[in-house]
KOLLO-530473 format. One record per residue: residue in one letter; x, y, z of N, C-alpha, C in turn. Coordinates in steps of 0.02 Angstrom, whole numbers, plus 50000, padded with zeros to 5 digits. Example, Ala and Ser with C-alpha at 12.3 -4.5 7.8 and 13.67 -1.06 7.14 Angstrom:
% KOLLO-530473
A506604971650390506154977550390506604983550390;S506424988850354506844994750357506455000250394;
END
This chain:
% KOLLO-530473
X500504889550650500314889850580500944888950539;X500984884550502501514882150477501614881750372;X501014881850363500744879550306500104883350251;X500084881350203499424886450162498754880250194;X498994876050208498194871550247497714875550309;X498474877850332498574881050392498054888050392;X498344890350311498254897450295497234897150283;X497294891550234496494891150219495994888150282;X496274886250329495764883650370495534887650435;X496004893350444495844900650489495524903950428;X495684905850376495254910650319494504908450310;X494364900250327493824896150308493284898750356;X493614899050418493384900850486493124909550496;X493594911050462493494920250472492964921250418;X492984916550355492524921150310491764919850308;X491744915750395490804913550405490714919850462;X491034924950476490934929950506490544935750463;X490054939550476489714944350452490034949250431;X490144951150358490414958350351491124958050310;X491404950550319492074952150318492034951350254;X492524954550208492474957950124493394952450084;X493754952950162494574950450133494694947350187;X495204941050172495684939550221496284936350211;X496764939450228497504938350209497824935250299;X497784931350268498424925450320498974922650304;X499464923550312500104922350285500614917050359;X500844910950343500914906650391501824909450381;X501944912850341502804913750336502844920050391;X502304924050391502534928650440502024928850496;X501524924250504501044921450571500634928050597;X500604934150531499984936850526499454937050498;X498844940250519498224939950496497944945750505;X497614948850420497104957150420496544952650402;X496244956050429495564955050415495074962950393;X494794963650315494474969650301493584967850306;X493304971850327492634971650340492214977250320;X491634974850301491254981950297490814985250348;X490754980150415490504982550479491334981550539;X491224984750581491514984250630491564975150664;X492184973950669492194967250703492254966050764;X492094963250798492344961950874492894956450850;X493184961950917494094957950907494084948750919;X493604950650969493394942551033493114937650980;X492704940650927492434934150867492984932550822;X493494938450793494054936250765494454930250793;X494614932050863495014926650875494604920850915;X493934920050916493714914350925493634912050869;X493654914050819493594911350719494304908050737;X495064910350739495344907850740495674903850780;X495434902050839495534897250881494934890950859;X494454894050835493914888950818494314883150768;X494784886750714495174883350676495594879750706;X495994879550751496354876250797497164879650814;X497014884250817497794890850822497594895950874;X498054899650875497944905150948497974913950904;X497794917550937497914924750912497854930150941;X498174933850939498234940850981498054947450929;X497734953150954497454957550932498194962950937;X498594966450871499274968950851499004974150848;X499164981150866498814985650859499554989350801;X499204992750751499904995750680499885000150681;
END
């Protein structure tokens, strides 16, 4: 993820998921929150963003 194309086309992907309320992707520091008002499965997050064409790992903070 290199770019805000970058940034809108994983956000495009995450925000056809059920529930989700925010999403902040930032390609300068190659993270991603995602806020929801149901519980997400981690496994749909990052098939949203592999669906976009990028990889992702679940960061626990």
């Amino acid at each position: 993820m290199t770019c805000s194309h970058c940034e809108r086309s994983i956000a495009g992907e995450l925000d056809q998921l059920s529930g989700v309320e925010a999403i902040d992707v930032s390609a300068a520091t190659g993270r991603l929150l995602v806020r929801s008002t149901v519980p997400l499965d981690d496994a749909a997050v990052i098939a949203a963003v592999e669906e976009a064409g990028y990889t992702a790992e679940r960061v626990l903070s």
